[in-house]
C-alpha positions in Angstrom: 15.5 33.0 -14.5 13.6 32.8 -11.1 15.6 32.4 -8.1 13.9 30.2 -5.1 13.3 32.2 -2.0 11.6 29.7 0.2 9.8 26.5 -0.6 7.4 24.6 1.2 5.5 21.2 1.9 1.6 21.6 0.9 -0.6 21.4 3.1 -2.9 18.4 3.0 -6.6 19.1 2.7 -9.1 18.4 5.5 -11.4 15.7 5.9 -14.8 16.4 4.4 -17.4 15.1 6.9 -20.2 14.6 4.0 -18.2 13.2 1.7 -19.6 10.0 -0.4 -19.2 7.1 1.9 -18.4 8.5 5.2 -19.9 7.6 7.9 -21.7 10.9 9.1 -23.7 11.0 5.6 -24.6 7.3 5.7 -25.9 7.6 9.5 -27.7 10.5 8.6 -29.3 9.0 4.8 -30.0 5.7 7.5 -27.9 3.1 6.2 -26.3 2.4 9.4 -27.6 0.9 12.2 -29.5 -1.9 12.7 -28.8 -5.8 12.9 -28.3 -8.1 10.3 -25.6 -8.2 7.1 -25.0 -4.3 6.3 -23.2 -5.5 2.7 -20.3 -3.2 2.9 -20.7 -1.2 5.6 -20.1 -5.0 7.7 -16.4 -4.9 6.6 -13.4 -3.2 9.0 -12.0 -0.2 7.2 -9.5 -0.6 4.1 -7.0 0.9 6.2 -7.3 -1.8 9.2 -6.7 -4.7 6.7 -3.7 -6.3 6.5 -1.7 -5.2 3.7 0.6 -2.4 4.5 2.4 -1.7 1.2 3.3 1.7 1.4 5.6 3.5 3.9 5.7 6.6 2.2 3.7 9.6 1.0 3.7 11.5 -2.0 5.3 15.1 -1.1 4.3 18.5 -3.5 7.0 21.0 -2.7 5.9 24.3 -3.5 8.6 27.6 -4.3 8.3 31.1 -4.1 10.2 33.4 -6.0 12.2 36.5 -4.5 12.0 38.7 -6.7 8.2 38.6 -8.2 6.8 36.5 -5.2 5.2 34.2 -7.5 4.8 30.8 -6.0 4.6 27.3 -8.4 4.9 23.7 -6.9 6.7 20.8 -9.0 4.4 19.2 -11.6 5.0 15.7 -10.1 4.8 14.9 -6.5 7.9 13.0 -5.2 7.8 9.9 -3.0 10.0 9.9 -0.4 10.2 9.0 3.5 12.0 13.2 4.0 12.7 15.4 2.3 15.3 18.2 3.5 15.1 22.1 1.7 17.7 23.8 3.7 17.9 23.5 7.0 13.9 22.2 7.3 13.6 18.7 7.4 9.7 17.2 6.3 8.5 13.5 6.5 
């Protein structure tokens, strides 16, 4: 039986700057810019329309082991607003 030394939010990845459909990589392939109707590129971002459904995140929590210093993180992430693991509090 392992016993939980520490445990730990995950750190979220960062944003890829030439990732498909960002604006960077579309400037630079020349799709924006312009006048006229630019299809999809015309349209606000998803995240400036007006549905706001979601006031959480998803949370991985990752422990490390004491003894062997192995680390493993729950196989489901949780949703939750915080989360407390001792006396460190995340949101």
């Amino acid at each position: 039986m392992q016993t939980v030394g520490t445990a730990k939010q995950k750190a979220r990845s960062a944003t890829r700057p030439l990732s498909r459909g960002s604006a960077s990589r579309e400037k630079a392939r020349g799709l924006r810019g312009g006048t006229g109707n630019l299809g999809r590129r015309s349209r606000p971002a998803p995240k400036n329309w007006k549905r706001k459904a979601k006031s959480t995140k998803r949370i991985t929590v990752q422990y490390k082991c004491k003894e062997c210093k192995k680390s493993t993180q729950i196989k489901k992430a949780i949703r939750a607003g915080r989360i407390e693991i001792g006396e460190k509090v995340t949101k």
